[in-house]
C-alpha positions in Angstrom: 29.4 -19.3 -68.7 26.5 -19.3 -71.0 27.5 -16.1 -73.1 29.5 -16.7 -76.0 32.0 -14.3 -77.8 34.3 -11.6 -76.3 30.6 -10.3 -74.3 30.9 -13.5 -72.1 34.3 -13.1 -71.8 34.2 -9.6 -70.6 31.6 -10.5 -68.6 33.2 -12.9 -66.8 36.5 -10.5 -66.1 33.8 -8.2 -65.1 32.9 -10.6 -62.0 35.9 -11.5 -60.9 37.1 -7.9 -60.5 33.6 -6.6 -58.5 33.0 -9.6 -56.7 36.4 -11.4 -55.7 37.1 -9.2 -52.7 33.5 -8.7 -51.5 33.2 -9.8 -47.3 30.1 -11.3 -48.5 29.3 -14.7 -50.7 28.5 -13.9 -54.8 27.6 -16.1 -57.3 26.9 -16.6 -60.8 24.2 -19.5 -61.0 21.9 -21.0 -64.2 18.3 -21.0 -63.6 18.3 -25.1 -63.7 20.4 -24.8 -60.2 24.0 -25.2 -61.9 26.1 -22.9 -59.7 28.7 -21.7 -62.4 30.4 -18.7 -60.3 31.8 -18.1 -57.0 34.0 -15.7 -54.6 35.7 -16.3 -52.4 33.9 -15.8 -49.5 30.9 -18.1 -50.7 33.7 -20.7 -51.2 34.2 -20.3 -47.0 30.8 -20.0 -46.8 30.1 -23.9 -47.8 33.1 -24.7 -46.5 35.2 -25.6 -49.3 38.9 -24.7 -50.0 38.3 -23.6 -53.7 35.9 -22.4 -56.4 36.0 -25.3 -58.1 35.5 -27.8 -55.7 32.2 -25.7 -54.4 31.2 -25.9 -58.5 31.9 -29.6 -58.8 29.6 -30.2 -56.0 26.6 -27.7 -56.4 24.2 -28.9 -59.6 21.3 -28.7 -58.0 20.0 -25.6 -55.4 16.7 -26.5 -55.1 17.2 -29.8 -53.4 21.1 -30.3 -52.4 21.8 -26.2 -50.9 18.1 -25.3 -49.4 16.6 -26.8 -46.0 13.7 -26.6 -47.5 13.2 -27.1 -51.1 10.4 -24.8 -51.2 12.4 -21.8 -51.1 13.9 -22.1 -54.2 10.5 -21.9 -55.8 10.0 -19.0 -53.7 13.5 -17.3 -55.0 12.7 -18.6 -58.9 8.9 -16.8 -58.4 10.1 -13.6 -57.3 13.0 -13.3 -60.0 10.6 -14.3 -62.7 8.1 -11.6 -61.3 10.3 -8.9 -60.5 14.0 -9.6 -62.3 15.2 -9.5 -58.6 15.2 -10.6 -55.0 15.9 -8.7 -51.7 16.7 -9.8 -48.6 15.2 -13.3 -49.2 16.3 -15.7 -45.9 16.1 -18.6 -45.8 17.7 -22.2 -44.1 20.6 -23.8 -46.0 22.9 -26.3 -46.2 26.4 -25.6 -45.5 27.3 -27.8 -48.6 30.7 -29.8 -47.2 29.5 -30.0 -43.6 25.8 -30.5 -44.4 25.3 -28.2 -41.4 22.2 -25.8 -41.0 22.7 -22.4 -41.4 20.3 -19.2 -42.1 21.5 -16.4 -45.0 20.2 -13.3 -46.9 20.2 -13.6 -50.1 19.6 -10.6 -53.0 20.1 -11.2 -56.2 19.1 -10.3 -60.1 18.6 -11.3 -63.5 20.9 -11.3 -66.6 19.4 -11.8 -69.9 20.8 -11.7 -73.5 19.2 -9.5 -75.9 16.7 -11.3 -77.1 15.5 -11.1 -73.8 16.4 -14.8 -72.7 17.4 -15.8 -69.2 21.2 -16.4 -69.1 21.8 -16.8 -65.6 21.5 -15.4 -62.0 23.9 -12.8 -60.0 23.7 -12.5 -56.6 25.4 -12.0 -53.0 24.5 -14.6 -50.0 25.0 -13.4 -46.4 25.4 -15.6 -43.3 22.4 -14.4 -41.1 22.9 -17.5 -38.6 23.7 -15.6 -35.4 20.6 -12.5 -36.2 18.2 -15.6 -36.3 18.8 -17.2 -33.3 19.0 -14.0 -31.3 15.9 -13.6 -32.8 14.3 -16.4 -32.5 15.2 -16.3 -28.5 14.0 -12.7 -28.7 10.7 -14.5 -29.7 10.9 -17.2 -27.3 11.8 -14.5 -24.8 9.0 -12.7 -25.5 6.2 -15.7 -25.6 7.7 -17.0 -22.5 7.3 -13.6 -20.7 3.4 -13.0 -22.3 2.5 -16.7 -20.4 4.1 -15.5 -17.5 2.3 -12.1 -17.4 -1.1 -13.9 -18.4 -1.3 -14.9 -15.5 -0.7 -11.7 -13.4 -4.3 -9.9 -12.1 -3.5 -6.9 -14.2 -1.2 -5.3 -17.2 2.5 -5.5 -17.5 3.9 -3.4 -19.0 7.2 -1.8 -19.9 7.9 1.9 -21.5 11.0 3.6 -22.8 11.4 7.3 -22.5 13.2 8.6 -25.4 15.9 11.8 -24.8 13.0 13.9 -26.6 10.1 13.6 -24.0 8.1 11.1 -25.9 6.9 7.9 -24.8 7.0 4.4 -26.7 5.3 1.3 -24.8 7.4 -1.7 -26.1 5.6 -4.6 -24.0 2.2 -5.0 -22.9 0.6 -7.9 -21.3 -2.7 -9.4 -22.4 -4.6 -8.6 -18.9 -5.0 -5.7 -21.1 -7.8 -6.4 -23.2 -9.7 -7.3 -19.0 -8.7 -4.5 -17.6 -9.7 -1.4 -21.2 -11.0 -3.5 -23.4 -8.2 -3.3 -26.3 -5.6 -5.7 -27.7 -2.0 -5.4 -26.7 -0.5 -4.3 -30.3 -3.5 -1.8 -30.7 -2.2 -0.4 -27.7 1.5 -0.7 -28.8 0.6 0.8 -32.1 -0.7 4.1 -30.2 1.2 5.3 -27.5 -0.9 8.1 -26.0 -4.0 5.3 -25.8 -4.3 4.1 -22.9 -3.5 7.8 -21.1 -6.8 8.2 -22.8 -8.4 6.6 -20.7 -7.8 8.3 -17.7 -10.4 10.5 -16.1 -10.9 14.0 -17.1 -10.5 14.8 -13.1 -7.5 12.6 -12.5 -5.6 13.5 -15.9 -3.7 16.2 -14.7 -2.7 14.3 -11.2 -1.4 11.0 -12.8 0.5 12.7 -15.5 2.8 15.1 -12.5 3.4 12.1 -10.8 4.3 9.8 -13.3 6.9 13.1 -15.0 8.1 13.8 -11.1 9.0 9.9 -10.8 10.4 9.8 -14.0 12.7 12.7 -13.3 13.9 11.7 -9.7 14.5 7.8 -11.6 12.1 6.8 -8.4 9.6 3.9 -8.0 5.9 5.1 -8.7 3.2 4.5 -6.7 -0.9 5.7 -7.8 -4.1 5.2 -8.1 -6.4 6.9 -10.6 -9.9 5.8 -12.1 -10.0 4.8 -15.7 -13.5 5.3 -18.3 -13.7 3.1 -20.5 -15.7 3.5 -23.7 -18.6 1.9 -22.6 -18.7 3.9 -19.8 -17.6 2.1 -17.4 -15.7 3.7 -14.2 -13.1 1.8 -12.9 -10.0 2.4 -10.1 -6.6 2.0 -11.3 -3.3 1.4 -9.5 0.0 2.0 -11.1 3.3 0.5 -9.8 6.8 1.5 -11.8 10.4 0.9 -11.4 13.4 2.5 -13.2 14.8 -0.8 -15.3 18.3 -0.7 -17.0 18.9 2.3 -19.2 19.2 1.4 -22.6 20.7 3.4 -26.1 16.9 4.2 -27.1 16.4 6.2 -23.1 15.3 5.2 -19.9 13.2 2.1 -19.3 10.6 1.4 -16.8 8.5 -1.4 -16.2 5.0 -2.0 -14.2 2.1 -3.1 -13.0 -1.2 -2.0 -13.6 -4.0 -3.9 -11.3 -8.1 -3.0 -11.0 -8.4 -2.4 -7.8 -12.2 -1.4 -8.1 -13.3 -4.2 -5.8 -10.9 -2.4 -2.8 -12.1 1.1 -3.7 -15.9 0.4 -3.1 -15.2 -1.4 -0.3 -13.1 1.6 1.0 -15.8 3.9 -0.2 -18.4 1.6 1.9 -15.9 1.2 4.8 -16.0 5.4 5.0 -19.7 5.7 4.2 -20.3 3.3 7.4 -17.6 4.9 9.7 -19.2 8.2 9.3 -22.6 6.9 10.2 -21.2 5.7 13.2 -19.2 8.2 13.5 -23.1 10.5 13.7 -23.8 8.1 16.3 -21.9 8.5 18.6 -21.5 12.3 18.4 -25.6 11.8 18.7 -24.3 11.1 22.7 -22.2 14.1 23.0 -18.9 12.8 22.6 -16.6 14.0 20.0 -14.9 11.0 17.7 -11.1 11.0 16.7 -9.7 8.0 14.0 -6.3 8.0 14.4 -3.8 6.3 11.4 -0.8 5.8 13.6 2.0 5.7 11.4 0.7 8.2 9.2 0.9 10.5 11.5 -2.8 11.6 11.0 -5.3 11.9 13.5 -8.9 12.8 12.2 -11.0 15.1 15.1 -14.9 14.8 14.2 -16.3 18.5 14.3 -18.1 17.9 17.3 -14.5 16.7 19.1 -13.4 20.4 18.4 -16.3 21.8 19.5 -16.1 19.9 22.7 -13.0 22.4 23.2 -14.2 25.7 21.6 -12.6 24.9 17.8 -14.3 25.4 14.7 -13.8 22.5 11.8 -10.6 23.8 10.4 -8.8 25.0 13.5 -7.1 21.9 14.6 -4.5 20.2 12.4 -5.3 16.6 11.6 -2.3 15.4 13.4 -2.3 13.4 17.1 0.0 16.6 18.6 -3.3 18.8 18.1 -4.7 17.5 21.1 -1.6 16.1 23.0 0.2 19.6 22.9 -3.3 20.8 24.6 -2.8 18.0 27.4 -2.7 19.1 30.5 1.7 18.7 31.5 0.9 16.7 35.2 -1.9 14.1 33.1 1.0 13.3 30.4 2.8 10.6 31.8 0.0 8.5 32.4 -1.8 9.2 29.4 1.0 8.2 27.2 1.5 4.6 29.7 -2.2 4.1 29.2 -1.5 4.7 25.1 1.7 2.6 25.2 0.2 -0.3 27.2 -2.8 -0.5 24.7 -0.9 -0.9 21.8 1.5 -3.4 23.4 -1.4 -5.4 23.8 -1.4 -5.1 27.7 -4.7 -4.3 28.3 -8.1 -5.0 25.8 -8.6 -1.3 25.6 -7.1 2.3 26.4 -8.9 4.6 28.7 -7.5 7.2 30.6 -8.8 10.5 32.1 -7.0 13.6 31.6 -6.9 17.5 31.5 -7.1 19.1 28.4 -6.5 23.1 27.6 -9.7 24.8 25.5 -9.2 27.6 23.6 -10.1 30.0 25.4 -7.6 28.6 28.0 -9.7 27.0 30.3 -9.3 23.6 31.3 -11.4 20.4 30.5 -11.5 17.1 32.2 -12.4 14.3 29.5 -12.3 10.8 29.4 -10.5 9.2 26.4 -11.6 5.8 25.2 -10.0 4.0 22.1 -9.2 0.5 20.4 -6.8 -0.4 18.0 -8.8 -1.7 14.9 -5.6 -2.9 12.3 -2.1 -4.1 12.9 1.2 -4.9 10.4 2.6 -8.0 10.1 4.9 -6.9 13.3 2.0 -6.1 15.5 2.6 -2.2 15.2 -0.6 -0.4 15.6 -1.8 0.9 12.3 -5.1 2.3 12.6 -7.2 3.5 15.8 -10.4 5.0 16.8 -12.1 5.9 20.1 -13.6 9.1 21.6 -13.4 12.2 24.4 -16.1 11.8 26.8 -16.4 15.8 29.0 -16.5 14.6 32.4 -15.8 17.7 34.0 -18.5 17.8 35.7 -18.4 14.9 37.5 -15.0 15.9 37.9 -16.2 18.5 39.9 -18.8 16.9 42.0 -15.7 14.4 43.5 -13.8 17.2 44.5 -16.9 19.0 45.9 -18.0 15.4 47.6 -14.2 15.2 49.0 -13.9 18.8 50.2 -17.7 18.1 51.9 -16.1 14.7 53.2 -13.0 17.0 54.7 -14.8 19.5 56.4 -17.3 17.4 58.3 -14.2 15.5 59.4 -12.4 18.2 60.4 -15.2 20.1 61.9 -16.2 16.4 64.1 -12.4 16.4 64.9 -12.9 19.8 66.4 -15.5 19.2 68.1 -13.5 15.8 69.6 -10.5 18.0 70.2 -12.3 20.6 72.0 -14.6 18.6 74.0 -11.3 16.8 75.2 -9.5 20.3 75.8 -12.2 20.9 77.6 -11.9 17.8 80.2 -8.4 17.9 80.2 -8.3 22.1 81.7 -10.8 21.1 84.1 -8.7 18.8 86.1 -5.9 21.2 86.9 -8.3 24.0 87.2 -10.1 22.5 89.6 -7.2 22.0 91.4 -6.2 25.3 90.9 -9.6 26.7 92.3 -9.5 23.8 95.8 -6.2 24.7 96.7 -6.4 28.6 96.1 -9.9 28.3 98.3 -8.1 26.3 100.8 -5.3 29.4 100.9 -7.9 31.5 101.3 -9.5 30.1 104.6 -6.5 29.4 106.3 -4.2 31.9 105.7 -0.5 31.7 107.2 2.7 30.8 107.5 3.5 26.6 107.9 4.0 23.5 106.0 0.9 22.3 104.8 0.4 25.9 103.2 3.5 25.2 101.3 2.7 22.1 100.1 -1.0 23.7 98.9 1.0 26.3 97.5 3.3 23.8 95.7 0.6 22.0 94.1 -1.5 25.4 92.7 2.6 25.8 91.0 2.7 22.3 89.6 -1.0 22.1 88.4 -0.5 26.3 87.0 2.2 24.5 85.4 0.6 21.8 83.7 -1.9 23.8 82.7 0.5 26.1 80.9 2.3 23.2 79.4 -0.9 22.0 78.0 -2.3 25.2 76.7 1.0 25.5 74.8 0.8 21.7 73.3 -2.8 22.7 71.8 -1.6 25.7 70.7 1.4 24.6 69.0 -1.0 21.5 67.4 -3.4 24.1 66.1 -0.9 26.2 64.8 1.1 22.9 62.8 -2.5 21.9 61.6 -3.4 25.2 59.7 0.2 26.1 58.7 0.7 29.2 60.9 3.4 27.3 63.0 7.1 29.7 62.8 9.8 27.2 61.6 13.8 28.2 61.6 15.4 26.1 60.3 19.1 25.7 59.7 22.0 23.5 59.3 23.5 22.8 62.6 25.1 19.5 65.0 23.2 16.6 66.0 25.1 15.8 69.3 24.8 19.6 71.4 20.9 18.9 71.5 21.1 15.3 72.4 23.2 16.0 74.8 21.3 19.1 76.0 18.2 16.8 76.1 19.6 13.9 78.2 21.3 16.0 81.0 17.7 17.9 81.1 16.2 14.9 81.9 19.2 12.7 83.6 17.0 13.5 87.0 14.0 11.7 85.9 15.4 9.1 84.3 17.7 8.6 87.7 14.2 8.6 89.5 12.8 6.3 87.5 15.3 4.0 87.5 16.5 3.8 83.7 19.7 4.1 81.9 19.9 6.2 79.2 22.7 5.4 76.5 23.3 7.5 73.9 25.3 6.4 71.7 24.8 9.2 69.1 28.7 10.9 69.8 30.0 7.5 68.1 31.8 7.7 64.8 31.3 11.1 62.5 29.6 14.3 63.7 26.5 14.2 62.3 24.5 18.0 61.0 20.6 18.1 60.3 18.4 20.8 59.3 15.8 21.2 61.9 14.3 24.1 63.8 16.2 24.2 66.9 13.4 24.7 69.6 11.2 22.5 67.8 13.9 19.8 67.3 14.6 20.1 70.9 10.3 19.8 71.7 10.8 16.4 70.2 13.8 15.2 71.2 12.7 15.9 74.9 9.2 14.2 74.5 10.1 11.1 72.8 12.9 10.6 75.6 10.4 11.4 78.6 7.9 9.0 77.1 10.6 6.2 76.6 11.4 7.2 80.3 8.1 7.8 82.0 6.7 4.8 80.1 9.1 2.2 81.3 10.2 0.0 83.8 12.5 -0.1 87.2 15.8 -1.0 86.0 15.1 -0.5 82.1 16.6 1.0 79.9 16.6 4.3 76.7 19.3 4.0 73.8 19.4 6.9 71.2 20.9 6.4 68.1 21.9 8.1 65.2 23.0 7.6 61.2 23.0 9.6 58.1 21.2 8.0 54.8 20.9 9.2 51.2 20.2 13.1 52.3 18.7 11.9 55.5 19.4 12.0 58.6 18.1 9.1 61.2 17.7 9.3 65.1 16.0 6.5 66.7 14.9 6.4 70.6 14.7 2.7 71.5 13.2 1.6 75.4 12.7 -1.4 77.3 9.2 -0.6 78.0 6.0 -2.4 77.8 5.6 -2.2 74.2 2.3 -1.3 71.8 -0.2 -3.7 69.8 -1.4 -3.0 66.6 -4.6 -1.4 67.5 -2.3 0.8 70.0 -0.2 1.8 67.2 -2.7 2.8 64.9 -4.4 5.1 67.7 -1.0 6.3 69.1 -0.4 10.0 67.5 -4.1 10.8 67.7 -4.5 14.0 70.5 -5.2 13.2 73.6 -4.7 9.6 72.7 -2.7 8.2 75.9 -3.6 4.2 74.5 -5.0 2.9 78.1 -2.2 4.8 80.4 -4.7 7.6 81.3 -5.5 5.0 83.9 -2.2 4.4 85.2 -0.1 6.1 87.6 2.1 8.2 84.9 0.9 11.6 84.4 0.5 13.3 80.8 -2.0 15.0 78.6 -1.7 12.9 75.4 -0.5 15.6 73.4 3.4 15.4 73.2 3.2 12.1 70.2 0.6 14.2 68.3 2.8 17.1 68.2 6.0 16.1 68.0 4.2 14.2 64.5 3.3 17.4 63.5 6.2 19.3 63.7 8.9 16.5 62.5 6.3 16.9 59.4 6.5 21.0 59.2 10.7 20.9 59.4 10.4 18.5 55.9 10.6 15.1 57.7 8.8 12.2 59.6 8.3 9.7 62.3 7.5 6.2 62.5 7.5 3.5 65.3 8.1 0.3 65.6 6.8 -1.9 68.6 6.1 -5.1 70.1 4.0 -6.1 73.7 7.0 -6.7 75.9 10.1 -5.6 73.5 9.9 -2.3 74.1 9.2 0.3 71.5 11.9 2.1 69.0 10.6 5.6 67.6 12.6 6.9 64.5 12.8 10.6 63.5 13.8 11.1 59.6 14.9 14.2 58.7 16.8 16.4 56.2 20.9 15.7 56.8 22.1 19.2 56.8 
């Protein structure tokens, strides 16, 4: 088309045996637009059936096959320039459908031999599909730089080839605020913005970032970055593995200037160390505890408080606690726990803690909980160790004072009453014996003289054994054997011993301790005995013609309980209170009933030395009810 002769003709055999198989469109066209030539695949390309329908309709490329007509002034500047075209896209027509479509066209020049422009050969390549991708690649890519425009820092995204290297794909324009440089300089040089790091951070930031990358583990640090004017700023750097791709792995981040938060940090420190200063200037040491980082910071003076240099104590809050005192744990930790439950304002507690030379230290340990999570869990607390020991030691010397005058004015109560109580039967003792000895003989009233020196020798016995057994209980020296044995021989043993008295007195004794199981206790025998007997004469002595005594008995949880109920007159309050005091007879020294006031006292004393104790329970007019607890056997 256009050559003449057997050189066109050849020509034209020539096309149709390179092109007619080709994947791709070819063409033979004239430089006025006149499509003379085309494959196959061209012909499905414009979506025609046959060659020659596709050259019946194309006459003119310029206007009727490009989108825009432009293009084919591009394509006819480019082969008169350089006698060919590569890779030229552009928009065109699909000729039948008139639908839009993108290609690739290359193509060259054949001339005759004078030189002359016979026509254009070519191949055109449907591009359609690597546009659009493209062009939503582009979108994609705008889209996400307005999104990251408005994050306070750089996004950024990096892929870690097999070989070690590093390429930054994507960076974010809160670059040029945060170093000063355009996003594709930064692109362009990989190793750039590592530049920037400082000299005494370098090393730091580049472990962590390979250890992260490594372990395919989310990043986490903060470095400070110099920038070329000098200026110093603080840096943190977020990362997270992304999906792995064919080029290596992928990780995007964050980068934020977090300068603002490091000086006030910096500030925060500056000012808790000052008062920090001032309140070691008082003596006290100073401990900053971050809860749930499990450090506790000890000021130097804290250690010192407890014979520790700076660097002997670990920063942790078991340096001190393991150095707590085992019987002050329990509450110190409530104390703790009730502070940051938000029970009370503040925590205070005073406690014991070991030095290190082992001695022990009383201190009082004050605190606050300064910062909080979102749940309310203590973060952050400070507070001090106040040495109290010394005042510590001034109570217990105030007490022990506070004991021995009381004990010593006790004494002098108990012995002055001792005193008053011997002289009764001793002067009866002395009258009687003088009356013996100016009328001696044989007769009746001698007997009865003689019978009254026995019973007042015999009080006075009884009594001298009371105040010694009390005086014994009361500095420990009392003997105690105790051992399992039965409840019921004693009580038994106790009421026929005094069955006489109680028939003389007119009162019924019930005992209804035999009833149900046996019952065992673990009791010193004679001393059980000592009790049983004066609780059951005073129930006796101490109540009223035609009254009445019930004992009873019943085992608890390890315990063993024997009450001693009467009819009597009963106590007050005020009675009650004085009841177990020595000599203490609560108004019945005045009655007809003899006694030394000594049997309650004791029997107290020595219920308490064999592990148990007694109570009572009275009323005026109901009678009284005394209950012995001791250990069930």
């Amino acid at each position: 088309m256009g050559v003449v002769g057997s050189a066109g003709d050849m020509a034209a055999d020539d096309f149709g045996s390179l092109f007619a198989f080709l994947p791709i469109g070819a063409y033979r066209s004239r430089p006025d637009g006149q499509m003379v030539r085309a494959n196959p695949a061209l012909v499905r390309l414009n979506g025609f059936d046959t060659e020659a329908e596709l050259l019946a309709g194309v006459n003119d490329l310029a206007s009727r096959w490009y989108v825009d007509p432009v293009r084919r002034g591009e394509f006819l500047r480019l082969m008169a320039r350089d006698g060919r075209v590569i890779g030229l896209e552009s928009e065109v027509w699909r000729y039948k459908t008139r639908e839009r479509i993108w290609i690739s066209e290359n193509a060259h020049t054949v001339r005759d031999a004078a030189g002359q422009v016979l026509f254009y050969e070519g191949t055109v390549e449907e591009i359609t599909d690597r546009v659009r991708a493209r062009e939503r690649l582009e979108r994609s890519e705008e889209d996400l730089r307005a999104i990251t425009a408005q994050v306070p820092g750089v996004v950024y995204r990096v892929v870690l080839r097999p070989d070690g290297t590093r390429h930054i794909d994507f960076l974010s324009d809160g670059v040029r605020r945060l170093f000063g440089i355009g996003p594709e300089e930064a692109v362009k040089s990989n190793r750039l913005l590592a530049q920037f790091r400082h000299p005494d951070d370098r090393d730091r930031v580049e472990t962590e970032i390979a250890a992260s990358a490594e372990a395919r583990t989310p990043l986490t640090i903060e470095y400070r970055v110099l920038l070329a004017d000098g200026t110093e700023k603080w840096v943190q750097q977020t990362s997270v593995a992304a999906a792995e791709t064919g080029r290596g792995q992928v990780r995007v981040g964050v980068m934020i200037d977090v300068s603002e938060r490091k000086r006030a940090e910096l500030a925060l420190l500056r000012n808790s160390e000052l008062w920090k200063l001032a309140l070691e200037c008082t003596g006290d040491g100073v401990w900053d505890w971050h809860v749930q980082e499990r450090r506790e910071v000890l000021s130097a003076q804290c250690k010192a408080m407890y014979g520790f240099g700076p660097d002997e104590l670990p920063d942790t809050p078991d340096g001190l606690d393991s150095r707590t005192h085992p019987d002050d744990l329990p509450a110190m930790r409530a104390a703790r726990e009730a502070h940051f439950d938000g029970r009370t304002a503040n925590y205070a507690n005073e406690h014991r803690v070991q030095c290190k030379d082992g001695s022990w230290k009383w201190i009082l340990s004050r605190g606050m909980v300064l910062e909080r999570d979102s749940l309310g869990q203590p973060l952050r607390m400070i507070g001090t160790h106040t040495d109290i020991t010394g005042r510590k030691q001034a109570d217990e010397l105030r007490i022990e004072r506070d004991l021995a005058a009381a004990a010593d004015r006790a004494k002098s109560a108990f012995l002055s009453r001792v005193s008053h109580e011997l002289r009764t039967p001793l002067n009866a003792v002395l009258g009687f014996s003088q009356l013996l000895e100016l009328e001696p003989g044989d007769g009746e009233r001698q007997r009865r003289w003689v019978a009254q020196v026995l019973s007042s020798g015999r009080h006075l016995l009884a009594l001298m054994d009371d105040v010694l057994d009390i005086s014994s209980a009361q500095t420990g020296q009392l003997t105690m054997a105790v051992e399992d044995m039965p409840l019921q021989p004693l009580i038994t043993e106790v009421v026929a011993m005094l069955s006489a008295a109680a028939t003389a007195a007119g009162v019924r004794v019930h005992d209804d301790t035999a009833r149900g199981l046996p019952l065992r206790v673990r009791a010193d025998r004679k001393r059980l005995l000592q009790v049983l007997s004066n609780l059951l004469s005073n129930a006796i002595k101490y109540n009223r013609p035609g009254g009445w005594v019930r004992l009873q008995a019943e085992a608890g949880d390890g315990t063993l309980l024997l009450s001693v109920a009467d009819s009597g007159p009963g106590l007050d309050a005020a009675q009650r209170a004085r009841l177990f005091q020595p000599f203490e007879r609560v108004g019945a020294q005045h009655g007809a009933v003899p006694g030394t006031g000594l049997g309650l006292a004791l029997s107290r004393q020595l219920v308490e030395a064999m592990g148990g104790s007694i109570t009572v329970d009275s009323t005026p007019g109901r009678g009284s009810s005394f209950r012995v607890h001791l250990p069930a056997a």
